[in-house]
C-alpha positions in Angstrom: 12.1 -35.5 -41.6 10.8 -32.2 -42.9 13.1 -29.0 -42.9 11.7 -26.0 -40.1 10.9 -23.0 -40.8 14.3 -21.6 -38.8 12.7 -18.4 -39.6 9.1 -19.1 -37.7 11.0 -20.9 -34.9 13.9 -18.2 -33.4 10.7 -15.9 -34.0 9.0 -18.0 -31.4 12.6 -18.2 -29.3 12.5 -14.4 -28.9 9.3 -13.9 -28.3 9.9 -16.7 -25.2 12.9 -14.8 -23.9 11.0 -11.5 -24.0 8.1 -12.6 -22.5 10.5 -14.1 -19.4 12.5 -10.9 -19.4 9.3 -8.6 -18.9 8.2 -10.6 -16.2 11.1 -10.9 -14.4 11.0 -7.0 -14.8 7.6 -6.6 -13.4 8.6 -8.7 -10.5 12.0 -6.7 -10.0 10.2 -3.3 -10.7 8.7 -3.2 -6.7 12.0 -1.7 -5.4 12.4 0.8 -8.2 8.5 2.0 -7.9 9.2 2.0 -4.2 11.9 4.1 -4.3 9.9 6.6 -6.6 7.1 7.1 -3.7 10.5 7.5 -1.1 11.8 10.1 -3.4 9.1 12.0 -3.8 8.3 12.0 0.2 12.1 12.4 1.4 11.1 16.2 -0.9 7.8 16.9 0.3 9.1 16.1 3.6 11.9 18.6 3.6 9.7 20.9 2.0 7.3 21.1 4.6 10.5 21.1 7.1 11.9 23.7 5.5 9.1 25.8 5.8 9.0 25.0 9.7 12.0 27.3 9.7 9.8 30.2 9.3 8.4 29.8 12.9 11.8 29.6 14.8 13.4 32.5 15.8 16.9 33.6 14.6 17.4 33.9 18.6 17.6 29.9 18.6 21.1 30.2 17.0 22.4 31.2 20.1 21.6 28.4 21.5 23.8 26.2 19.1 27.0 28.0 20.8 28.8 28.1 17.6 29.7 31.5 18.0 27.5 33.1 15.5 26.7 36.5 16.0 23.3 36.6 16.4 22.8 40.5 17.3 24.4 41.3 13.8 22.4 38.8 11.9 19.4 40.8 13.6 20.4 43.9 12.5 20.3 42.8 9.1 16.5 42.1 9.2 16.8 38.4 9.4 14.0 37.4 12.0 13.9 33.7 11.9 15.4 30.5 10.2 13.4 30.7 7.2 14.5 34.1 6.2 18.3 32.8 6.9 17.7 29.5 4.8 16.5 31.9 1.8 20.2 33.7 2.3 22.7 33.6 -0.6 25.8 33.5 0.7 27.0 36.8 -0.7 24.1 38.3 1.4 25.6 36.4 4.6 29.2 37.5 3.6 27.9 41.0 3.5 27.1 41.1 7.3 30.1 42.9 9.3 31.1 39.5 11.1 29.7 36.6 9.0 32.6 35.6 7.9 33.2 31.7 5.9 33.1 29.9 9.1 30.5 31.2 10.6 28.1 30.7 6.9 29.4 27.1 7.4 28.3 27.0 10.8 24.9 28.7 10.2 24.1 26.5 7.0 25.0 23.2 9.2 22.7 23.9 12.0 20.3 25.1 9.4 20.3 21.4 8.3 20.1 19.7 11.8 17.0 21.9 12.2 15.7 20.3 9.0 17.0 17.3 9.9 15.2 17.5 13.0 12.0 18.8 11.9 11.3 15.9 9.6 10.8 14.0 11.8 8.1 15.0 13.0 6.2 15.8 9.6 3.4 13.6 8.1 2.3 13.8 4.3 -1.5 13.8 3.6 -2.3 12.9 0.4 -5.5 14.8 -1.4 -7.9 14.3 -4.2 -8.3 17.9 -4.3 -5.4 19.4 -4.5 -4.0 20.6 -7.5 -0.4 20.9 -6.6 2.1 18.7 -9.2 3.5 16.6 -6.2 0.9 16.1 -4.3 -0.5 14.6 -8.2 3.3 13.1 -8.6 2.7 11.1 -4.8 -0.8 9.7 -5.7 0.2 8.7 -9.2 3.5 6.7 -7.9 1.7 5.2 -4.9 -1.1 4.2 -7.5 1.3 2.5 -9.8 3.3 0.7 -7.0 -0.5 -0.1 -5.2 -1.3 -1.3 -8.8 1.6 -2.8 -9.6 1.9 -5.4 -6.0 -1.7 -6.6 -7.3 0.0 -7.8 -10.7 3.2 -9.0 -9.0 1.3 -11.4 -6.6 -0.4 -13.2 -9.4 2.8 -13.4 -11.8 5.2 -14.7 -9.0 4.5 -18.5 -9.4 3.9 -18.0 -13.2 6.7 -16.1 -13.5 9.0 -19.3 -12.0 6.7 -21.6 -14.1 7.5 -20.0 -17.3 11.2 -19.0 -16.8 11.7 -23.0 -15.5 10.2 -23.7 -19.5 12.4 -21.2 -21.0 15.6 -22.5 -19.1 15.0 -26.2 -20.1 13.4 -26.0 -23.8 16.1 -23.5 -25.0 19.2 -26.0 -24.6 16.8 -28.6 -26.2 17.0 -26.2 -29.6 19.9 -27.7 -30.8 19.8 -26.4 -34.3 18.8 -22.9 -35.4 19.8 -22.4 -39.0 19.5 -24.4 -42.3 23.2 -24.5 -42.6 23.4 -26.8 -39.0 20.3 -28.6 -40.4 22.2 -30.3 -43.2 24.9 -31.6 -41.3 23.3 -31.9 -38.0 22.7 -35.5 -36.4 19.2 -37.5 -36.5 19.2 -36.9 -32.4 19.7 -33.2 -33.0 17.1 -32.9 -35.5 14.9 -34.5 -33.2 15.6 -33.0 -30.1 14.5 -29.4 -31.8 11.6 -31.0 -33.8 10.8 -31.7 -30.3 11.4 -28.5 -28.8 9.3 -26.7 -31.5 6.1 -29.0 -30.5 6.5 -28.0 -26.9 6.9 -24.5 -27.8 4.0 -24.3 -30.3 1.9 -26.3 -27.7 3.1 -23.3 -24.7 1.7 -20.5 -27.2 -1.8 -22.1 -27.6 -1.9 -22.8 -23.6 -4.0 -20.9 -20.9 -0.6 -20.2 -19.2 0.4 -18.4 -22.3 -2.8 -16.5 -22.2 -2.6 -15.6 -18.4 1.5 -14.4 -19.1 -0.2 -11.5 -22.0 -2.7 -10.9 -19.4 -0.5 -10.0 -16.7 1.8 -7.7 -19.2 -1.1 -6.1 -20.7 -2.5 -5.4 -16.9 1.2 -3.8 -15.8 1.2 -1.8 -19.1 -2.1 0.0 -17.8 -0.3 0.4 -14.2 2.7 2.1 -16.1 0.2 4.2 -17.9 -2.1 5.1 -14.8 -2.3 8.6 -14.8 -3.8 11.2 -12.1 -7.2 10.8 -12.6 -7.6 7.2 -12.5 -4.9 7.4 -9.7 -7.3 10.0 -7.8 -9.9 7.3 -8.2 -8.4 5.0 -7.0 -6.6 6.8 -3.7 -11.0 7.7 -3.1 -11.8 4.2 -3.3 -8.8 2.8 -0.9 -7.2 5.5 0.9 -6.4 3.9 3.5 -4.8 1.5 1.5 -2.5 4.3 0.4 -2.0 5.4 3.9 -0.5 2.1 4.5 1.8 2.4 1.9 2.8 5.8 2.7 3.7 4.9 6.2 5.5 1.4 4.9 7.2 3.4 2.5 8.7 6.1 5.0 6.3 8.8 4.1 4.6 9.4 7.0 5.5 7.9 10.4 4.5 7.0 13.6 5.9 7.7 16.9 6.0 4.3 19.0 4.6 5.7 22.2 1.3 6.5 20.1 1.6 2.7 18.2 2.0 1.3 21.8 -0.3 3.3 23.7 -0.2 2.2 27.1 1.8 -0.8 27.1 4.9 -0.6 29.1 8.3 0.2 26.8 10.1 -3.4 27.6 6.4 -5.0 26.9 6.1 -3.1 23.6 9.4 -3.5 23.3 8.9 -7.7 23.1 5.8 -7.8 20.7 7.1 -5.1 18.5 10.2 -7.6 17.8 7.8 -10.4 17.0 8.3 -11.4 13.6 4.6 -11.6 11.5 4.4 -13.9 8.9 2.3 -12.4 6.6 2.4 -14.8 3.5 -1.3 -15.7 3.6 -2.2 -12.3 4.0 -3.4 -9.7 1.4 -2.7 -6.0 1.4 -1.0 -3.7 3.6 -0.7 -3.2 7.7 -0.6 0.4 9.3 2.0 0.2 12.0 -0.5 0.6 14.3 -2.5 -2.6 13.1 0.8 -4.5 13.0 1.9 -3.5 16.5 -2.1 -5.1 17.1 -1.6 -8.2 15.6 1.7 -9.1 17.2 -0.2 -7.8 20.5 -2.5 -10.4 19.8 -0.4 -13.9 18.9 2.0 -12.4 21.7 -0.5 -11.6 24.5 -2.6 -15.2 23.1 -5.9 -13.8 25.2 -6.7 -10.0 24.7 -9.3 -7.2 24.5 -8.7 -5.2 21.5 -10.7 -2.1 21.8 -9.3 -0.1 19.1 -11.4 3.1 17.7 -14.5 2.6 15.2 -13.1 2.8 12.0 -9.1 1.3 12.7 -9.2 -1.7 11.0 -10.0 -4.2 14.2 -11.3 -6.6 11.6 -8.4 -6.5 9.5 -5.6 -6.8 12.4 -7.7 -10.7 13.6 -7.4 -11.9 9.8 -3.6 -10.9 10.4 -3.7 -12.7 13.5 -5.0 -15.7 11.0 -2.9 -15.5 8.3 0.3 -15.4 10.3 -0.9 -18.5 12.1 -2.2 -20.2 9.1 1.0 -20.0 7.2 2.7 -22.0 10.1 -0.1 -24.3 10.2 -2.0 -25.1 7.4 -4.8 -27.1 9.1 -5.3 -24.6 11.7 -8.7 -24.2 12.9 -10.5 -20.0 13.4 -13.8 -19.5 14.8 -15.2 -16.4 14.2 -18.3 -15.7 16.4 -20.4 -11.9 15.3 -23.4 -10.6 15.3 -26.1 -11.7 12.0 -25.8 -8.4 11.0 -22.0 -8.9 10.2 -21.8 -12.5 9.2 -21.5 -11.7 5.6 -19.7 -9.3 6.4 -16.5 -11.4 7.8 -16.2 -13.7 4.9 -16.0 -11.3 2.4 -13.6 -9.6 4.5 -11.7 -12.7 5.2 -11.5 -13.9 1.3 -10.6 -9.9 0.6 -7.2 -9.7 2.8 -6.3 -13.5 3.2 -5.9 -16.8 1.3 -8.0 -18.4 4.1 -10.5 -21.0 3.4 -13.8 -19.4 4.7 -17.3 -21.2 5.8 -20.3 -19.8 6.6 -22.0 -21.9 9.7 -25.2 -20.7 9.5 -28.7 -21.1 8.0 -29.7 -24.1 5.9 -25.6 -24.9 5.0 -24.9 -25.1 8.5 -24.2 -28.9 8.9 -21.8 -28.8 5.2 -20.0 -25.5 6.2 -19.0 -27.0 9.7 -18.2 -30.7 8.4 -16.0 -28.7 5.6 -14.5 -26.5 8.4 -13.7 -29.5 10.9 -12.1 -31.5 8.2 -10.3 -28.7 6.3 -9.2 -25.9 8.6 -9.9 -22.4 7.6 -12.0 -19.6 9.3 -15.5 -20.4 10.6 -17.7 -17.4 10.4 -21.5 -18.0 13.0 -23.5 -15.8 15.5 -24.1 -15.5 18.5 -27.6 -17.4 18.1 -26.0 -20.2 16.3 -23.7 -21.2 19.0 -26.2 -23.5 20.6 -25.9 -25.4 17.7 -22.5 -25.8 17.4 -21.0 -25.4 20.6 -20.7 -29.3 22.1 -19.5 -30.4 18.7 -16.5 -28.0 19.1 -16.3 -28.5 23.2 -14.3 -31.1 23.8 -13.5 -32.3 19.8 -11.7 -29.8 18.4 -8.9 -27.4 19.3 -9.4 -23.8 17.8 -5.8 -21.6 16.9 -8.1 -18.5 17.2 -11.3 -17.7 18.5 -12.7 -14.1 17.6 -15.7 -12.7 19.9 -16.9 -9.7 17.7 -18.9 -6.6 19.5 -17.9 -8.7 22.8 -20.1 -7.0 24.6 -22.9 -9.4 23.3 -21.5 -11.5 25.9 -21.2 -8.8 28.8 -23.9 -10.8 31.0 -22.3 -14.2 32.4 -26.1 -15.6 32.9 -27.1 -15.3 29.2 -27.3 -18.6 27.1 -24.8 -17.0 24.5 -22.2 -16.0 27.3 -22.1 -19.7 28.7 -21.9 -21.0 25.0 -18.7 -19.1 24.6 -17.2 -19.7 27.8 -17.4 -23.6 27.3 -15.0 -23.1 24.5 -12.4 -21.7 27.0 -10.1 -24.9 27.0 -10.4 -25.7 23.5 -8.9 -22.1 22.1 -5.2 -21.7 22.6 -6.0 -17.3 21.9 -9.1 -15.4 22.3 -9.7 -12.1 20.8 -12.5 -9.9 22.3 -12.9 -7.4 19.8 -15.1 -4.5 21.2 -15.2 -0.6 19.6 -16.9 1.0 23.0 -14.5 2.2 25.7 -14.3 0.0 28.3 -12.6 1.7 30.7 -15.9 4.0 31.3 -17.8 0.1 31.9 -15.4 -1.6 35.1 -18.2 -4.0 35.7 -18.3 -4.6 31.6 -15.0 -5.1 31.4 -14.5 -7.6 34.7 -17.4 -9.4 33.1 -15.1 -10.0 29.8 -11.9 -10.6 31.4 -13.2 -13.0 33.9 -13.3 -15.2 30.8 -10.0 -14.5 29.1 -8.1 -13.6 32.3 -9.6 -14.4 35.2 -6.4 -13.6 37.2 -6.2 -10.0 36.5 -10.2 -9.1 37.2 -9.9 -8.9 40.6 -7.1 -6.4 40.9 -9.1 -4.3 38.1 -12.3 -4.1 40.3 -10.3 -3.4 42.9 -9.0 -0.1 41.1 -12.2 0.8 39.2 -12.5 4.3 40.7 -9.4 4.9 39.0 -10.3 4.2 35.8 -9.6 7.4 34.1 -6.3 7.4 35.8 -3.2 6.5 33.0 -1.9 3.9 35.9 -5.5 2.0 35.5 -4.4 1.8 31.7 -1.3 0.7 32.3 -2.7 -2.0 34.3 -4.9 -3.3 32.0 -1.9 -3.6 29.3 -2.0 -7.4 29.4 -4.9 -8.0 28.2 -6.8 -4.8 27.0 -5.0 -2.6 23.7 -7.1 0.5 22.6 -5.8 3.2 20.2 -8.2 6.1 19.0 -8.3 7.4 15.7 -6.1 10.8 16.2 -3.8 9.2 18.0 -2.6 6.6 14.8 -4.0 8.5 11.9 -1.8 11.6 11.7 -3.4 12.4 8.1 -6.8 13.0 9.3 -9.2 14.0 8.0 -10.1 11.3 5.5 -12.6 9.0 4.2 -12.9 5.5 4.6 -15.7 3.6 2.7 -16.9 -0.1 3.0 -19.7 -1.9 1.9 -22.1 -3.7 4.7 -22.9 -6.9 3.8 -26.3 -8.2 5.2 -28.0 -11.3 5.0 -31.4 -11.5 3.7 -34.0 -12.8 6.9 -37.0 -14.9 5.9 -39.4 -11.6 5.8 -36.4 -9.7 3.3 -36.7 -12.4 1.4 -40.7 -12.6 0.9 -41.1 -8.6 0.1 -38.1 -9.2 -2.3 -39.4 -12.1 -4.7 -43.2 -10.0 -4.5 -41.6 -7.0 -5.6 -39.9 -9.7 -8.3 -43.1 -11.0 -9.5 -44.3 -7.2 -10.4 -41.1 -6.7 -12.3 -40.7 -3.6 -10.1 -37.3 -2.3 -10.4 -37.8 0.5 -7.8 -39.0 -2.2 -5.5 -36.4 -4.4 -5.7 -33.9 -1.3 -4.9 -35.6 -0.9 -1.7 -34.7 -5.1 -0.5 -34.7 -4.9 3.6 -36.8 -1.7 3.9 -39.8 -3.0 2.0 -41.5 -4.4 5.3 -43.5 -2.3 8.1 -41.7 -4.5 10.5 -38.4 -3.3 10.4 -37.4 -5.3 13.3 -36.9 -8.3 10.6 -34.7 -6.2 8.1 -31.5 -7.4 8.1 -30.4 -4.0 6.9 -32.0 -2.1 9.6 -30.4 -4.2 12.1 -26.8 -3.2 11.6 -28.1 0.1 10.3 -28.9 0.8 14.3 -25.9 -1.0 15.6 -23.6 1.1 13.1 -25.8 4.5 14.7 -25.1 3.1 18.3 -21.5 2.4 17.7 -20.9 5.8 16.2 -22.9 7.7 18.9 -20.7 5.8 21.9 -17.7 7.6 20.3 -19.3 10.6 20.1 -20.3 11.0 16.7 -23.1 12.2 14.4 -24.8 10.3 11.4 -26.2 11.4 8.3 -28.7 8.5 6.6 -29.2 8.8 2.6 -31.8 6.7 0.6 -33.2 7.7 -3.0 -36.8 6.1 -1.2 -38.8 8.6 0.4 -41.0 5.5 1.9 -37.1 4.2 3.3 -36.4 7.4 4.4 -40.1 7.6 6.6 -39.1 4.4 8.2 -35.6 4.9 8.9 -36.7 8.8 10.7 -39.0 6.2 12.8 -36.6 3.3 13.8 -34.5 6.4 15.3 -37.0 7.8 17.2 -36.1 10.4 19.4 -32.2 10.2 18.2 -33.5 11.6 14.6 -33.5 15.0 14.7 -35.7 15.3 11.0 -36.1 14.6 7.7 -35.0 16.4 4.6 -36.7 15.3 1.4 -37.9 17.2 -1.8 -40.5 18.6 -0.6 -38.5 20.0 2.7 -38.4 23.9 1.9 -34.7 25.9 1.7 -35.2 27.8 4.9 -36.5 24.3 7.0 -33.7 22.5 5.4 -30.7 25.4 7.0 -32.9 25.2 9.9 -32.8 21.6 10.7 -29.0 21.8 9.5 -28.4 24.8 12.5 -29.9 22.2 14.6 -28.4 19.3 13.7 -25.0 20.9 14.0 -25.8 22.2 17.6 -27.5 18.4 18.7 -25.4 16.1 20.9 -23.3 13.4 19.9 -25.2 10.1 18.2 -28.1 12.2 16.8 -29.1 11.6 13.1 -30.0 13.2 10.1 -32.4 11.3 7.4 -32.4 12.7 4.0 -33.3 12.0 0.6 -30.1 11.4 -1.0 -31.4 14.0 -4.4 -31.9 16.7 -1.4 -29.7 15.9 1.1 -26.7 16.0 -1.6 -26.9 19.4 -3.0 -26.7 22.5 -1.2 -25.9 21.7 2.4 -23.3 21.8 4.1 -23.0 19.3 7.2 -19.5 18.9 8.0 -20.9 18.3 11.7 -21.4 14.4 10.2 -18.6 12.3 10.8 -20.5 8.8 9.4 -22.7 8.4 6.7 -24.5 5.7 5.8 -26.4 4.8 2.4 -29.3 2.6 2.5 -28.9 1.0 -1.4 -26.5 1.6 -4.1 -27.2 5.0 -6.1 -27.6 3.9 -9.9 -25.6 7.2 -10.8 -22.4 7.1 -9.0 -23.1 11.3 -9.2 -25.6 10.9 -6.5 -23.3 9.5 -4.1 -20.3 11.6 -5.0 -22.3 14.7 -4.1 -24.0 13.4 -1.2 -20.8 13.0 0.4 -19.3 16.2 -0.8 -22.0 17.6 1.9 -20.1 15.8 4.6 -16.2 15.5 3.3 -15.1 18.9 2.9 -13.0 22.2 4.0 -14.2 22.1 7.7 -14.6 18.6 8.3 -12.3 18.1 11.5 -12.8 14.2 11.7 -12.1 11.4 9.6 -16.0 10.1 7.8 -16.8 6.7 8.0 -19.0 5.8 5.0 -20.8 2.2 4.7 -22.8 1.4 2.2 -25.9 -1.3 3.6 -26.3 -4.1 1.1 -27.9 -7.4 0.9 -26.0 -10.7 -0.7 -27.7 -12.3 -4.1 -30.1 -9.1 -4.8 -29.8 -6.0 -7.0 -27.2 -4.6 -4.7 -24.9 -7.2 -5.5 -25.8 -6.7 -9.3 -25.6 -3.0 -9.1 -22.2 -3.2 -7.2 -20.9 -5.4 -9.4 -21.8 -3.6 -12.5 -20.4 -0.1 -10.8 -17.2 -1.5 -10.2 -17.0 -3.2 -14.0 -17.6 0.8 -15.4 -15.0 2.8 -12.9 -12.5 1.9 -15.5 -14.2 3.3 -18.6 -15.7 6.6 -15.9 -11.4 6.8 -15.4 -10.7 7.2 -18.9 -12.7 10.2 -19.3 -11.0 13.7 -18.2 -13.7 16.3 -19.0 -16.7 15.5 -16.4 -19.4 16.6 -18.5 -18.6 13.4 -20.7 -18.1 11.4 -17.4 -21.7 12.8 -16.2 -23.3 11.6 -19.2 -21.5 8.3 -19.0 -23.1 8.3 -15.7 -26.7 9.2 -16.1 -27.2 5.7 -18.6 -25.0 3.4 -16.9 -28.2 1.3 -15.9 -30.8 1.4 -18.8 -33.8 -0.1 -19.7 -32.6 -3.6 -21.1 -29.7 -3.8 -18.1 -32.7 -3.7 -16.0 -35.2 -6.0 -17.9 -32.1 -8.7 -18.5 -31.8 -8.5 -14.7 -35.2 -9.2 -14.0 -34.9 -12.3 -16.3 -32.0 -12.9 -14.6 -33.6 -12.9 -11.3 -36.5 -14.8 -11.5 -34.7 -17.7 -12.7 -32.8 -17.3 -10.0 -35.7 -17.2 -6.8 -38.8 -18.2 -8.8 -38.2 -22.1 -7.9 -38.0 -21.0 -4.4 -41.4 -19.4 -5.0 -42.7 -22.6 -7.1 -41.4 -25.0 -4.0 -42.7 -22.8 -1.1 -46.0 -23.5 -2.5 
């Protein structure tokens, strides 16, 4: 038996043990980033407490009946609490009758004021300010953010490699030359042994994945403010629900609750969520929802556009998936948003998803029935599907998106649904409009899901804006609106709008393909005169209705003039005009003036090169993009028109794009350069980085790409 190299092998022995040391410290590290983002809250907190004391008279203090001489402290030209706070004590001591005591007694109510005040204080985080803490916040949210996306994939490698290191390391039974000489034939075999298995770890994919991992949580360590301001644009809300889990910012539980009765709130709020299958992180206000949901089983949630109503159902599913594995989820939405819900559902849960619809209809249901998971259809499917379900299967969940679809109990889609009434142990109706200006709507949906309580609600329908008529509707009907649960507004919230392709997308999409036009191809779902069979102008209206029942105003960007046309005509007589290249500096403030004086749900069109300099139209609350901008310039300005000083509501940006086309492509390549557009500090170099990120051979290997991809369809159409 040949000697070791003992040299090459306690090399290899450390290198183990430090490899299961730094990954036991990324996994321990949670609580100590943690307490970094409390730190620097508990301070900003105070801070902005502390300051409160500037508005309180010193005449409070007689209120604390301490015995504090108020009069005399007046006399001295203090005015109010912050002036006193400022005090040294030899300026206090100096005041005929502020004696020890009394400094004692003014610097402890001080305190309780402080105290006090902090509770009612909210942090908002900014991208713009320049102050060190507000930079310190972002940059230690970022890194614990960052740092949970590392830690959930090294847990279970984490326990895979320190179970190896625990059991090779007694099987080393020799370490030196000295101990090799005298050593026993079982010893020496038992490290030979050892040394195989730990040569063999270093050339496996597990080894690979462990550098990964470290090398990925050096980068969080290193993040520094402007990737961190990056990232806070791309998911603040995200952030927000850190800050609030992390005790910066919190909510009072009247506001989480809304209507519901105390002991009621009281009851779900002490439901315990499992959360193990889920991915990210739940306002309050969304987790208060959820609980509503599995506690209440049958429910109208009628939360606010733009508060997360998708996110608090795939809670719903993940907490009900983790208890049952097999559990079945239907998930019934308009076409518009099909694609939509399964991204969504693979982004924030470990749920097995399935697309019933189109020409994988029969596999995706089979899969679902036999698997478990989250079914995602529309309403037109249902027909389809509906007696296979009736009767055969029982559903943990089912999800009626836009409920309103099914307002009319005559319609073919309504009955559908309502034959599934037995076989779904909870039903969310998930609706944005506010049902409580729609009695007859609203009867109509809880004659389904609660048949016992529509009568009494009819009954008191002329009291509908009456907070008893909420009250009674707490059962079965949660709504919260958007100042009521985001304290920090205004913000931003992106997401992208994931449309399938209809038949006539489709055709105008592989023409433009044949012609190798580029331009063409950007312009997938507008392409046809018939926009009626654009996938993309179908939720593009649905996302203008929506946003016009809750009072808002839209601005539409495209780079297309052609999209822009067609978009000012599918509006119609809610489009208030057009600004394009050609629209003149004095028309463009004009139709500005009026768009800023037009009611609620009216729209804007503009050219996204025109529309994104030089205007200021803080009136828009959502803004909606009709393709991805190939410089990310282009978008950052045309949303600078809309997010900034002024802007009194939160903006809602989505992004229309269409599955398997350029958008995905141009996404996907986006997202790949953020990283390397993060790295540079000076934004002329980031500008330029910009201006070539898609050149001429990106686009020509695309278009390779592409026709390989739909030119059989074209071959087998034929």
């Amino acid at each position: 038996m040949e000697k070791l190299n003992f040299k090459e092998l306690n090399k290899l022995i450390t290198i183990l043990i430090e490899l299961d040391n730094t990954f036991l410290r990324i996994l321990q590290d949670e609580e100590r980033q943690g307490e970094v983002v409390r730190d620097i809250c508990d301070k900003l907190l105070a801070e902005s407490a502390q300051a409160s004391l500037a508005e309180i008279p010193i005449s409070e203090l007689a209120n604390a009946k301490a015995g504090i001489r108020v009069s005399a402290l007046q006399d001295a030209g203090y005015n109010n609490l912050g002036e006193l706070a400022k005090a040294q004590d030899w300026e206090l001591g100096s005041i005929d009758g502020i004696g020890e005591k009394q400094m004692e007694a003014i610097r402890n109510i001080l305190q309780e004021f402080i105290r006090q005040l902090v509770k009612y204080k909210t942090i908002r985080l900014s991208a713009e300010e320049d102050s060190l803490q507000n930079h310190e916040l972002i940059v230690a949210i970022a890194k614990y953010r960052q740092g949970q996306l590392v830690r959930e994939d090294a847990g279970e490698l984490q326990n895979q490699l320190h179970s190896f290191v625990e059991e090779i390391l007694p099987q080393v039974l020799i370490r030196n030359r000295v101990r090799w000489l005298f050593a026993s034939k079982t010893a020496k075999e038992a490290t030979v042994q050892a040394l195989a298995e730990m040569l063999a770890f270093f050339k496996s994919p597990g080894y690979t994945r462990v550098n990964h991992l470290i090398a990925l949580y050096r980068d969080v360590e290193n993040i520094d403010i402007f990737a961190a301001k990056e990232d806070f644009k791309r998911n603040s809300a995200e952030y927000y629900a850190l800050l609030e889990k992390l005790g910066g910012t919190r909510l009072s539980k009247p506001v989480i609750y809304s209507s519901i009765p105390a002991q009621l709130a009281a009851e779900i709020d002490s439901l315990e969520l499992n959360q193990q299958l889920f991915k990210g992180n739940l306002r309050s206000y969304q987790a208060f929802g959820a609980k509503y949901i599995l506690f209440q089983k049958r429910v109208l949630l009628g939360d606010e556009m733009g508060l997360g109503k998708t996110i608090q159902a795939i809670a719903v599913m993940a907490d009900l998936g983790a208890k049952d594995v097999k559990s079945h989820f239907l998930v019934i939405c308009p076409a518009s948003v099909l694609i939509n819900w399964c991204r969504e559902i693979k982004k924030f849960s470990a749920i097995a998803t399935h697309l019933v619809h189109g020409p994988y209809l029969e596999d995706a249901f089979t899969k679902w029935q036999e698997e478990g998971g989250a079914a995602v259809t529309n309403y037109e499917t249902m027909g389809k599907i509906v007696e296979r379900i009736d009767n055969h299967m029982q559903l943990a969940l089912l999800v009626i998106d836009e409920a309103h679809y099914i307002k009319n109990p005559d319609a073919k889609r309504t009955k559908y649904i309502r034959m599934l009434d037995n076989e779904s142990e909870r039903i969310l109706m998930m609706t944005g409009t506010p049902l409580e200006n729609r009695v007859d709507e609203m009867c109509s949906l809880i004659d389904f899901v609660r048949p016992d309580l529509s009568p009494e609600v009819r009954k008191s329908a002329y009291m509908s804006h009456v907070p008893e008529f909420r009250r009674m509707l707490a059962p079965i009907y949660l709504r919260r609106l958007r100042e009521q649960v985001l304290e920090e507004l205004p913000a931003m919230e992106e997401k992208q709008e994931w449309c399938g392709m209809t038949d006539a997308d489709c055709v105008s999409y592989i023409d433009c393909l044949s012609q190798h036009s580029f331009a063409g191809m950007r312009r997938v779902s507008f392409l046809q005169d018939d926009l009626s069979t654009s996938s993309k102008a179908i939720r593009l209206r649905e996302l203008c209705q929506e946003a016009g029942a809750e009072g808002r105003k839209i601005l539409i960007y495209s780079f297309f003039r052609e999209t822009v046309m067609k978009v000012s005509e599918l509006m119609k007589n809610s489009c208030i005009g057009v600004i394009t290249g050609n629209t003149e500096v004095a028309k463009r403030q004009a139709l500005i003036d009026r768009f800023t004086d037009a009611p609620d749900g009216s729209v804007l069109v503009c050219q996204v090169q025109a529309g994104g300099t030089g205007l200021n139209m803080q009136t828009a609350s959502v803004v909606i993009f009709c393709e991805p901008q190939i410089k990310p310039s282009l978008t950052n300005q045309a949303l600078s028109r809309v997010y900034r000083m002024g802007q009194v509501r939160n903006v809602l940006v989505y992004h229309l794009l269409c599955e398997n086309t350029v958008d995905e492509a141009m996404v996907r390549l986006l997202e790949s350069k953020q990283q390397e557009f993060d790295a540079y500090a000076e934004e002329s170099v980031m500008a330029e980085a910009t201006e070539n990120l898609m050149d001429g051979e990106w686009i020509q290997s695309f278009i390779v790409e592409e026709n390989k991809r739909y030119l059989p369809m074209v071959v087998e159409s034929r």
